[in-house]
PLY file of the C-alpha trace (Angstrom):
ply
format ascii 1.0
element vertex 247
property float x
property float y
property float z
element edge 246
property int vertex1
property int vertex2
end_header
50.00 -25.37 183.59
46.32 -26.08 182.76
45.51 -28.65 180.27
42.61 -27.70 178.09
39.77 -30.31 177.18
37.04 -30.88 174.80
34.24 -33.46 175.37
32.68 -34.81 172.27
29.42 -37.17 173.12
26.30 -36.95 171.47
24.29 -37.80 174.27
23.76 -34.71 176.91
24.04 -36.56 179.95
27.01 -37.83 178.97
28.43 -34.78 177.96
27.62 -33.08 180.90
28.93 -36.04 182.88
32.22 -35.96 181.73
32.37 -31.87 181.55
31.53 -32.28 185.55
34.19 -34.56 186.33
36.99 -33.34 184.37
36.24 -30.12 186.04
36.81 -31.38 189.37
40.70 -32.95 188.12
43.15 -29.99 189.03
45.15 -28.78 186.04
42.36 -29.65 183.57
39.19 -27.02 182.43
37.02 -28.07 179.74
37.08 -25.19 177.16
34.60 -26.94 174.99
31.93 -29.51 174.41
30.30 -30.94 171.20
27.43 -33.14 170.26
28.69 -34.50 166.94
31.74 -35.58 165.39
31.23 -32.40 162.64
30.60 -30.06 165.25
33.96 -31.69 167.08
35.99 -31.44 164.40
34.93 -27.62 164.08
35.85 -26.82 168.14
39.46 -28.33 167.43
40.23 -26.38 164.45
38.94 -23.56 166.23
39.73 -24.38 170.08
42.86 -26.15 169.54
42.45 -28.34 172.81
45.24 -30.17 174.76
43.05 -33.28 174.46
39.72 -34.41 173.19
37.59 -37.02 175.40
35.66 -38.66 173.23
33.02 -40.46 172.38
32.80 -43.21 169.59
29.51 -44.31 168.08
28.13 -40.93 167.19
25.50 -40.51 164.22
27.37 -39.17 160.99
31.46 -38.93 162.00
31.78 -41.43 164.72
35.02 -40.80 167.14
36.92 -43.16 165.08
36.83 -41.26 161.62
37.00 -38.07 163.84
40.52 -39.07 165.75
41.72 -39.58 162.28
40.90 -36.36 160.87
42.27 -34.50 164.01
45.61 -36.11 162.62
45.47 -33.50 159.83
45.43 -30.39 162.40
48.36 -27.96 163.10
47.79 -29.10 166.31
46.63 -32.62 166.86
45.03 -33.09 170.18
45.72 -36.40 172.53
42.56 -38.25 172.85
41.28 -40.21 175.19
38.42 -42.49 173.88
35.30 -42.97 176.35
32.96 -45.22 174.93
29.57 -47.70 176.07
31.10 -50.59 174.15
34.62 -52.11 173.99
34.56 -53.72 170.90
36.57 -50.79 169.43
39.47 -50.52 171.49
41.76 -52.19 167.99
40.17 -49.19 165.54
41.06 -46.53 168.41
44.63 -47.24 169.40
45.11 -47.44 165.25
43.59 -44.13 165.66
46.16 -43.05 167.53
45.04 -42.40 170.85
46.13 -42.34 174.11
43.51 -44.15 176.43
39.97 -46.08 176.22
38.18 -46.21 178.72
34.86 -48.01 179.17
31.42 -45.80 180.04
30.08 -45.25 182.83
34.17 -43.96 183.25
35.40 -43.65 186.41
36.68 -40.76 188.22
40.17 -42.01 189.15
40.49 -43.78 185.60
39.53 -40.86 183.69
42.31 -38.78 185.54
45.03 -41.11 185.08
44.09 -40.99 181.45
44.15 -36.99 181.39
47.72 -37.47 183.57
48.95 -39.75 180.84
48.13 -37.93 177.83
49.40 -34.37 179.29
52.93 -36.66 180.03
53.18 -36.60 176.17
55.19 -34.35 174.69
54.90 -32.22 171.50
57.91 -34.55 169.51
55.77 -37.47 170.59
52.17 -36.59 169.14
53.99 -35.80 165.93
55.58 -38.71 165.62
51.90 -40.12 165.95
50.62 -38.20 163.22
53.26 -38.74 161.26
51.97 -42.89 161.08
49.89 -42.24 158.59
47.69 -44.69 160.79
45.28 -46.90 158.87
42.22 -45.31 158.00
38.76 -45.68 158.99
36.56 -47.68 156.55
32.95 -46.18 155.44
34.01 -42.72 156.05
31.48 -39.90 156.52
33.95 -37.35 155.18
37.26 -37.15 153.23
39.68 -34.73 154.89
42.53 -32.88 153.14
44.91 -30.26 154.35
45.23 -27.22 152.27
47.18 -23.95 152.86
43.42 -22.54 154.60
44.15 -25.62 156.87
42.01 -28.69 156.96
39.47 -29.19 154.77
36.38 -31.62 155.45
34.31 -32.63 152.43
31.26 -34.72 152.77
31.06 -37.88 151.14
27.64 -37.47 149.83
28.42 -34.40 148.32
31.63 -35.84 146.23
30.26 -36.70 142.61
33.59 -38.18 140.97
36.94 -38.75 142.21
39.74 -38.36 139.56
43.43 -39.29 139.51
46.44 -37.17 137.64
49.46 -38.86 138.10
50.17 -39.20 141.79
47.72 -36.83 143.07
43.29 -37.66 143.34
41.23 -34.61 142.99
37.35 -35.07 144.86
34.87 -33.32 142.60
32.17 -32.08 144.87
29.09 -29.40 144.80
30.78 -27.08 146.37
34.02 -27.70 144.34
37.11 -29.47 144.12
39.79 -30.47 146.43
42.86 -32.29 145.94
43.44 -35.38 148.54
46.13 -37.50 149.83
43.75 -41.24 149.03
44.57 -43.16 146.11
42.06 -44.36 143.59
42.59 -47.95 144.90
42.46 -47.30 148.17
38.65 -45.54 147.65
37.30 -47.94 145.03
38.20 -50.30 148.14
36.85 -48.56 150.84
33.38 -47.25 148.88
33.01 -50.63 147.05
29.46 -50.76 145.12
28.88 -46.59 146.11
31.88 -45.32 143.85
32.44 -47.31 140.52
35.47 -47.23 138.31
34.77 -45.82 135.05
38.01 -45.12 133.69
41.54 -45.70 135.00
41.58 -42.57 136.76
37.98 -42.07 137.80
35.53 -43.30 140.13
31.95 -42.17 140.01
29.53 -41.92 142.84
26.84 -44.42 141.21
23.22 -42.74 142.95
24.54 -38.88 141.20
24.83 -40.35 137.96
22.06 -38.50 135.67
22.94 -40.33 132.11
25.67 -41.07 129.76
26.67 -39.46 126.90
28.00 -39.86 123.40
31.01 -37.34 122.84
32.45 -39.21 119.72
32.70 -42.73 118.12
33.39 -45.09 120.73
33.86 -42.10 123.25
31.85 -41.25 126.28
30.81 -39.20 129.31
28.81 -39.01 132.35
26.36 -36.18 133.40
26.66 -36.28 137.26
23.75 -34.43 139.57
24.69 -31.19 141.11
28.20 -30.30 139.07
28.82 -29.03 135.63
32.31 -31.17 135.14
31.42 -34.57 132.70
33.95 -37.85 134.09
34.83 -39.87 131.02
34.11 -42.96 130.76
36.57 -45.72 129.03
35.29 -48.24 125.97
36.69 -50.62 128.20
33.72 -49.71 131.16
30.91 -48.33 128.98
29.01 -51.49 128.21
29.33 -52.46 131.90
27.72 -48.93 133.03
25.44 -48.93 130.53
23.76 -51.80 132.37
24.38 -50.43 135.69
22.22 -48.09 134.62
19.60 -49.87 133.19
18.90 -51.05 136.58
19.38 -48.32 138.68
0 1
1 2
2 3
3 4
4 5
5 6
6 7
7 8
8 9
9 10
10 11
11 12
12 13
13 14
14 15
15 16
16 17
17 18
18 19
19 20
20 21
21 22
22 23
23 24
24 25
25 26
26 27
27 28
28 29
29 30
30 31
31 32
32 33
33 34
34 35
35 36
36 37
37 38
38 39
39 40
40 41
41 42
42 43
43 44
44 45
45 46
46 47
47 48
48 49
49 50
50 51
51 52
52 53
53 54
54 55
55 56
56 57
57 58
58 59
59 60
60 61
61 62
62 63
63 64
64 65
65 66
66 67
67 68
68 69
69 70
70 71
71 72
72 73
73 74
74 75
75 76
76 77
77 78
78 79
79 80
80 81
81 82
82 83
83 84
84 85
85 86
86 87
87 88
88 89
89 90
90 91
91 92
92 93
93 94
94 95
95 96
96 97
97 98
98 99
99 100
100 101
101 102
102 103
103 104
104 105
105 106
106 107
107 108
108 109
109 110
110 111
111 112
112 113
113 114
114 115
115 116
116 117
117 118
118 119
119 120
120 121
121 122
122 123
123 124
124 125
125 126
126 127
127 128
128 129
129 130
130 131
131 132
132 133
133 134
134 135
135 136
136 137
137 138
138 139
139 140
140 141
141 142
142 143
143 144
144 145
145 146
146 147
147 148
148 149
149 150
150 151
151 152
152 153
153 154
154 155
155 156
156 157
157 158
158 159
159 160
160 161
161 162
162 163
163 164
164 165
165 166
166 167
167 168
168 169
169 170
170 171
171 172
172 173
173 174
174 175
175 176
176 177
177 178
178 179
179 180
180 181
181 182
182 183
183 184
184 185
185 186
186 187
187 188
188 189
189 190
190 191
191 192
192 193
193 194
194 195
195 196
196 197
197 198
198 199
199 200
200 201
201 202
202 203
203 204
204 205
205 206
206 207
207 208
208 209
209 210
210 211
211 212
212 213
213 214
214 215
215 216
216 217
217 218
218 219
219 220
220 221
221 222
222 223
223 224
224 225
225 226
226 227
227 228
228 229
229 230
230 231
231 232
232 233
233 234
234 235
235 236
236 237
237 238
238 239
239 240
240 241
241 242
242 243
243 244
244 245
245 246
């Protein structure tokens, strides 16, 4: 049985480097290549690959944050990390994956680590997924699964995040989309990018286009791009209004 591979690196050589030696590995054929963590993400949902070889500092979604998302997907590839640096072997076992190797890779490494993965079997990489590993800080995207299948929003494009009960909704130019995150867990993660303006929002501080008055003592925010207005609490006016004042 062939194994099926994508190669995510956003450097060419590197790329083609790896494309060139997995294709000389019997039982393995690359079926796709990427230059971005985006554009990787994209060729799983669409290639579903065996296993992803890839890459980890990456402008935008590094290999980290992408191993993570690939989590999320119907099915999750095994991936083998091959990266210049190996100060991030901790963050890519967390990420779940099956081997790190260490640029310029080696022929005989890289196909033990193609040998190992395609060992695993289907129970196993769901049990993986099903972790919930710990997740990647700065993230370039939030990821959600929806009935369509997974859903990548970018950060910069996520105005307010708002919590009902036990479920966070992202409110975003291009919509809304509920995700699995909790408010504490983001106001963590985006510290001084997202501020809490209520008990169940955060606000992305640079979209923030004014405050207004709704009612005594009552207040909302006009945010850049989207219609919907966040409240904002008595408690955290005065505090954003001088946010604001030096923004």
């Amino acid at each position: 049985m062939t194994m099926d591979v994508l190669v995510v690196d956003d450097e060419k050589i590197g790329r083609d480097r790896l494309q060139r030696m997995v294709e000389k590995i019997e039982g393995f054929r690359v079926v796709g290549v990427a230059g971005s963590g985006e554009e990787g993400f994209e060729k799983m949902r669409e290639l579903k690959p065996d296993i992803a070889v890839l890459d980890i500092r990456m402008p935008g979604m590094d290999g980290i944050e992408l191993a993570h998302h690939a989590l999320k997907l119907d099915k999750v590839p095994k991936v083998i990390f091959c990266s210049a640096y190996d100060d991030r072997a901790m963050d890519a076992y967390e990420a779940q994956a099956v081997s790190y190797l260490v640029k310029p890779a080696q022929s005989d490494k890289l196909e033990a680590a193609l040998r190992n993965a395609s060992l695993l079997s289907r129970g196993t990489l769901d049990e993986i997924a099903q972790q919930q590993p710990k997740k990647p800080e700065g993230r370039q995207h939030i990821s959600s699964k929806t009935r369509l299948g997974v859903e990548l929003v970018p950060v910069s494009e996520v105005r307010f995040f708002q919590a009902d009960h036990k479920y966070v909704t992202a409110f975003h130019t291009k919509g809304e989309t509920l995700i699995d995150d909790t408010l504490k867990e983001l106001e963590q993660e985006f510290e001084g990018r997202f501020v809490r303006v209520h008990r169940n929002a955060l606000v992305s501080v640079e979209h923030i286009e004014g405050m207004e008055r709704t009612a005594p003592g009552q207040y909302c925010l006009r945010m850049q791009g989207i219609a919907q207005k966040p409240l904002v609490s008595r408690r955290h006016a005065s505090e954003l209004s001088k946010l604001l004042r030096q923004l």
